[in-house]
Structure formats: structure tokens, C-alpha cells
C-alpha positions in Angstrom: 44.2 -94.9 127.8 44.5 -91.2 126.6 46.9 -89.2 128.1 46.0 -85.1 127.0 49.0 -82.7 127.2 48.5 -78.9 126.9 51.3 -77.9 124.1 52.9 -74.6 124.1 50.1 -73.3 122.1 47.1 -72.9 124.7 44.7 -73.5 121.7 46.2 -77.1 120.8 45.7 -80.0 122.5 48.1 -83.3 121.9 46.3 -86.5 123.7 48.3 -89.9 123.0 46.4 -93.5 122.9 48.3 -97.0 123.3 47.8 -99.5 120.6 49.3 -103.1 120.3 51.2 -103.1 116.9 53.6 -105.3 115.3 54.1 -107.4 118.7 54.6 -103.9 120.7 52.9 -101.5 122.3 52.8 -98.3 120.8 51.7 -94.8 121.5 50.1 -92.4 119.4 50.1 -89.1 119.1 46.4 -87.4 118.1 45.0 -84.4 118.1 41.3 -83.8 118.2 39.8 -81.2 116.0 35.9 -79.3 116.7 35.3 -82.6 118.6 32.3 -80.9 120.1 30.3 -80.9 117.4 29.5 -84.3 117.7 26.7 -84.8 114.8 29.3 -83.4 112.1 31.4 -85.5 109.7 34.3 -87.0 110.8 37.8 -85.8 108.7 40.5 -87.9 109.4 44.0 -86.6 108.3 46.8 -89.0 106.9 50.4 -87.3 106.8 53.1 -87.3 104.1 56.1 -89.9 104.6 58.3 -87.2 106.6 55.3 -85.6 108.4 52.9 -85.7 111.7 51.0 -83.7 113.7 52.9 -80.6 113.9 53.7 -80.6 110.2 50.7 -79.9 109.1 50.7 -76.4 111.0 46.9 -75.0 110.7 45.9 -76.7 108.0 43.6 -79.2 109.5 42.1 -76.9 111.6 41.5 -74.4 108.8 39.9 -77.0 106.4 37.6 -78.4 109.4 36.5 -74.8 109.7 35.6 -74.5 106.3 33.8 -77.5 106.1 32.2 -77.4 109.2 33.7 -81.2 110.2 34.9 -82.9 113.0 39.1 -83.4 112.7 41.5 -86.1 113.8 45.2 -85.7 113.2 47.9 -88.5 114.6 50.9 -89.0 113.8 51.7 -92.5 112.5 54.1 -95.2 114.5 58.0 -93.7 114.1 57.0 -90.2 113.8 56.3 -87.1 115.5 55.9 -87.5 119.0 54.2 -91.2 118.6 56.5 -94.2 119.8 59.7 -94.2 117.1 60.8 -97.5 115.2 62.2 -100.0 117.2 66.6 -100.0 116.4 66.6 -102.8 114.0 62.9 -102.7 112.5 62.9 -101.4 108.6 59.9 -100.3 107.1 58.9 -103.6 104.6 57.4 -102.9 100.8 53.9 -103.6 102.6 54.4 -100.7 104.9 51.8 -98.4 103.3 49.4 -101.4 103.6 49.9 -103.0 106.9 49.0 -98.8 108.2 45.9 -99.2 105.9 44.8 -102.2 107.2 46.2 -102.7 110.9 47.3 -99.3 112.3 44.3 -97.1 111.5 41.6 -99.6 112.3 42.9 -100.1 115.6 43.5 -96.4 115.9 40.1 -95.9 115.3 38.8 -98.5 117.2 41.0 -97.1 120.4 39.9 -93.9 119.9 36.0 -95.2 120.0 35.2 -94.1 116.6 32.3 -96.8 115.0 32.6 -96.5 111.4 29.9 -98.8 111.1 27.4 -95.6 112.1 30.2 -92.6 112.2 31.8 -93.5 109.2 34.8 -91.2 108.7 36.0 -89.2 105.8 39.8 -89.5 104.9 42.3 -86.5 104.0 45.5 -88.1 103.0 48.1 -86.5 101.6 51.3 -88.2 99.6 52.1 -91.3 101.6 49.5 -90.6 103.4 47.1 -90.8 100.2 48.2 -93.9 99.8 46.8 -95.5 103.1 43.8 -93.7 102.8 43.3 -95.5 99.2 44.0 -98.2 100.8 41.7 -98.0 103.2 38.5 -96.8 101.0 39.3 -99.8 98.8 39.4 -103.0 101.5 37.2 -101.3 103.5 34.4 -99.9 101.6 31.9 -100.1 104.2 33.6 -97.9 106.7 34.2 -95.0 104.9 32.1 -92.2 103.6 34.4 -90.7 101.2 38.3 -89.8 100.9 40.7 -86.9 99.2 44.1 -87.7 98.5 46.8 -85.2 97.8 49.2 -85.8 95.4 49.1 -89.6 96.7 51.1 -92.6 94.8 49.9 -95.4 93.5 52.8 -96.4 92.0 57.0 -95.9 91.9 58.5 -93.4 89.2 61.4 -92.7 88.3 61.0 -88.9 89.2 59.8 -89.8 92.7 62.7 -91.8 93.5 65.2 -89.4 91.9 63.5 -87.1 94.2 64.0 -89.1 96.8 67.3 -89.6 96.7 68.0 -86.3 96.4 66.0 -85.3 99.9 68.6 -88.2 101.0 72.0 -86.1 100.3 69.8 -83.1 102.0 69.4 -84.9 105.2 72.7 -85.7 104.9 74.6 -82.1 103.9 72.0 -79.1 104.4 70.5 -78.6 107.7 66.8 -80.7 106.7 68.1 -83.0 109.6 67.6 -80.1 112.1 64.3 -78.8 110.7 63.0 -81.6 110.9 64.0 -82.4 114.0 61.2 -79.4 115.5 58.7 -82.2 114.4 59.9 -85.7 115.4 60.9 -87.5 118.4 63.3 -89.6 116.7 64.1 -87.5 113.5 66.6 -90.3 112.3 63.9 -93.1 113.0 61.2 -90.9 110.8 63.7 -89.9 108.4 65.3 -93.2 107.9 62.4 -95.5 108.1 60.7 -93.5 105.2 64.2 -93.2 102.6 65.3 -96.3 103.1 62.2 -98.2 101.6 61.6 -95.8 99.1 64.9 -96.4 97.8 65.0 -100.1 98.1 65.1 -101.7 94.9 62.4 -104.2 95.7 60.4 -101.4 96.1 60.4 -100.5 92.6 57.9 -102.8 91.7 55.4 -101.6 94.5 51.8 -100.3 92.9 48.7 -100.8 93.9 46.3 -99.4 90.9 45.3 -102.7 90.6 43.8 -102.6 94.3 41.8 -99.1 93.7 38.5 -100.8 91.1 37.2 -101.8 94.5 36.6 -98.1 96.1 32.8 -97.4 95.9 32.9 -93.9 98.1 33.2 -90.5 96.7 36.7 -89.6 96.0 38.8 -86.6 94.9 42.1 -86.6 93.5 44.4 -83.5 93.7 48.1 -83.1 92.4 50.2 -79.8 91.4 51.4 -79.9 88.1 55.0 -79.0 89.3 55.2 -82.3 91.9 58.5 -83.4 91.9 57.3 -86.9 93.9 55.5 -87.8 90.9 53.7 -87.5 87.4 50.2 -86.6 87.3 50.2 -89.8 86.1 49.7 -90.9 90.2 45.8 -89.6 90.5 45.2 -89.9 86.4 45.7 -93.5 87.1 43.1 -93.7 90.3 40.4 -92.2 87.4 41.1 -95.2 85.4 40.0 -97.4 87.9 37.9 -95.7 90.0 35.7 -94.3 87.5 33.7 -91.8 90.2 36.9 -90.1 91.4 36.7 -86.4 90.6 40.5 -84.8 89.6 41.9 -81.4 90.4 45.3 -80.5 88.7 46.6 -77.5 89.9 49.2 -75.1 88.0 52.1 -73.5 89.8 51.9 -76.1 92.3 54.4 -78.5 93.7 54.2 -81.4 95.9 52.1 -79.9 98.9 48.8 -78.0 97.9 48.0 -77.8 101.4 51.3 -74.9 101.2 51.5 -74.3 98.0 47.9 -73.4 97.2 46.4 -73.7 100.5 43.2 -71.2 100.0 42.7 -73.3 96.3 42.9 -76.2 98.2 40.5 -75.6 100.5 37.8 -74.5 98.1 38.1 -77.6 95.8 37.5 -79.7 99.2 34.7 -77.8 100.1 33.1 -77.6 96.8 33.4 -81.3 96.7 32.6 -82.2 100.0 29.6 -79.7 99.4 28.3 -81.0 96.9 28.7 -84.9 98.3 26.4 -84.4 101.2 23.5 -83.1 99.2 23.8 -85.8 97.3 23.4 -87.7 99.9 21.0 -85.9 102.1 17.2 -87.2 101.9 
């Protein structure tokens, strides 16, 4: 059951939708994007490890106007205003798979989205690249194509350096109380995302040996200054997945979306552009 709620911003609308996940129910918070246009593509957006709905400010809406697409934003299970982690569940090394292949079906599915005959694009960005990856590659059928922003597809040593370092922040600048403005549960967001990241089992995480199977159009795009990771992360997703198209930006750090935003959304356009008359009889 969807539950809308009117935010403080008379143009935004936050609706929530109950799932049953990891033997609870949980709650969801979405928000629709153009959802009147009901022919148009469907753009689903996939957050960073620290973000959610609100994080994203205007970017969604922005990039759905340029591309003339439907949008769906949520926030993922222990961040912003979705249910948080339970006290004593930690995040496993599977994390960014079981939201691949469990969460976002069943989000979908809930939110009565048939990507049998609507299939969706994906917009992920960091972890949120990841999952939608994930996605395109067990679940080639239900997708029509995917961009990933500086995503991971693997552990460095520069990303958990950098990691570790957002870690002391939390701990000695005021991050904890920005971030706050955009969680529920900041320490169950905050917390649930370092601590696996920084877990020495999940050193050994990668999944470039998952990505041969993604068949849909993909783009890749990383700044040249990310401090998360190497361009490496989407040179490796062109080794595999020989179609994917790359974008390297200069002067550009871990979020394009901020850092380059306008750049951004022309590469996505271009791309997306150019993927529908390919495939339009």
C-alpha cells in the first residue's frame, strides 16, 4: 500500500510502499518523476552508499527533463526516510547483490512496474552503479539499458583509504549532522555502509567477472579526480562488456551529477539519444 506525503516543497511528492525483505517488513521511500507521461521510458535512479532521495537534490528531475523520461527515485532499506537497519543487522559482503537481485525486483514489482513490456532504464551512481550492474547482468531481459556513475566493480586501495577517512569525518567534523538533513537513522545509513566497506573480508569483493553477461546498452562515466576509485572501476566494465560506451571526465571527482552536472546530462542524453534510434523501427 502507498502512502503519498506532500513534503515541504509543494512540487515534490514522497509516497512510501511496504515490501517483505530479509524476514521483515520494510518501507520504502519513492518518489515518482513525470509519471504522467505514461508511454515514455522508464529511468530508475540507484543512490550512492550514503545517499537517498533527498540527496540527490534536482538531479533526477533535471535529467528526466532533458530526456524526456519517466523517473523513479527510492531510497534503499536503512536510508533516508525508508525503514532503517534493524539494531544488530550488519550489511554482509553480498549486500550490493541481495539489493540487485531481491530489493529492486520486489520494489518494482510493488510499485506495478512489468519489465517484461515496460522495461526500465537504470541510473546508478557509486554503490548504486553497482546494483544496477548487477541487475542488467542477471537480469538481461528486464532491462533496456543502464548508466553507472563512477560505480565499483571492485575494492581498491584508494577507495578504502577514502573510506576510512569519511569514517574519522563522521566521527570529528560535523558530516554526522549534515547528513542527518537526509536520513532517518543517520547512524543506521552511516554505519551500515562504513562498516562493510571496511571489513577485511570485503577486500576480496569484485564482481567483473559477473558483468560478460550484460547484453543492454550501457554507459560508463567516472571523473578523473575520484577519490572512491581508479578509472580502473568503468575501464574494467569495457573489458567485459564490450558494448559499454566510457566517458572520463577531467576536473571531476566522485559525483558528476555535482561536479559536472550540465556535462553530465548531455553525455546521458547524447547516449540515450542515440540508443532509441537505434532502436526505433
Amino acid at each position: 500500500m502507498n502512502t503519498p506525503l506532500v513534503t515541504a516543497s509543494a512540487s515534490v511528492t514522497i509516497e512510501w510502499v511496504e515490501l517483505d525483505w530479509a524476514g521483515r517488513k520494510v518501507r520504502i521511500e519513492h518518489q515518482w518523476l513525470r509519471r504522467e507521461d505514461a508511454a515514455a521510458p522508464l529511468l530508475v535512479f540507484l543512490h550512492e552508499g550514503l545517499g537517498s532521495v533527498s540527496m540527490w537534490r534536482e538531479f533526477p528531475a533535471e535529467l528526466c527533463e532533458a530526456l524526456q523520461c519517466r523517473g523513479l527515485v527510492y531510497s534503499r532499506p536503512g536510508y533516508g526516510q525508508s525503514t532503517p537497519r534493524a539494531a544488530d543487522d550488519a550489511w554482509g559482503t553480498d549486500f550490493m547483490h541481495r539489493q540487485a537481485f531481491e530489493v529492486l525486483p520486489a520494489l518494482l514489482k510493488a510499485l506495478g512496474v512489468d519489465t517484461v513490456t515496460d522495461k526500465p532504464w537504470l541510473f546508478g551512481h557509486s554503490d548504486g552503479g553497482s546494483i544496477a550492474l548487477l541487475f542488467a547482468a542477471r537480469l538481461p531481459e528486464r532491462i533496456a539499458g543502464a548508466i553507472v556513475v563512477a560505480p565499483h566493480i571492485l575494492v581498491e586501495d584508494v577507495s578504502v583509504t577514502s573510506i576510512a577517512e569519511t569514517r574519522s569525518a563522521y566521527l570529528q567534523t560535523d558530516l554526522r549532522q549534515r547528513l542527518a538533513r537526509h536520513h532517518a537513522d543517520v547512524d543506521s545509513a552511516f554505519w551500515g555502509w562504513n562498516d562493510i566497506w571496511l571489513l577485511p573480508a570485503f577486500r576480496h569483493w569484485r564482481i567483473d567477472g559477473e558483468l560478460s553477461a550484460i547484453t543492454c546498452p550501457l554507459l560508463a562515466v567516472q571523473g578523473a579526480g575520484d577519490a572512491y576509485g581508479t578509472l580502473d572501476q568503468i575501464r574494467g566494465i569495457a573489458r567485459v562488456a564490450r558494448q559499454c560506451k566510457l566517458v572520463e571526465l577531467a576536473d571531476c571527482g566522485h559525483s558528476p551529477h555535482r561536479d559536472q552536472k550540465d556535462r553530465l546530462i548531455e553525455v546521458v542524453r547524447n547516449f540515450f539519444q542515440q540508443q532509441r534510434q537505434e532502436t526505433t523501427p
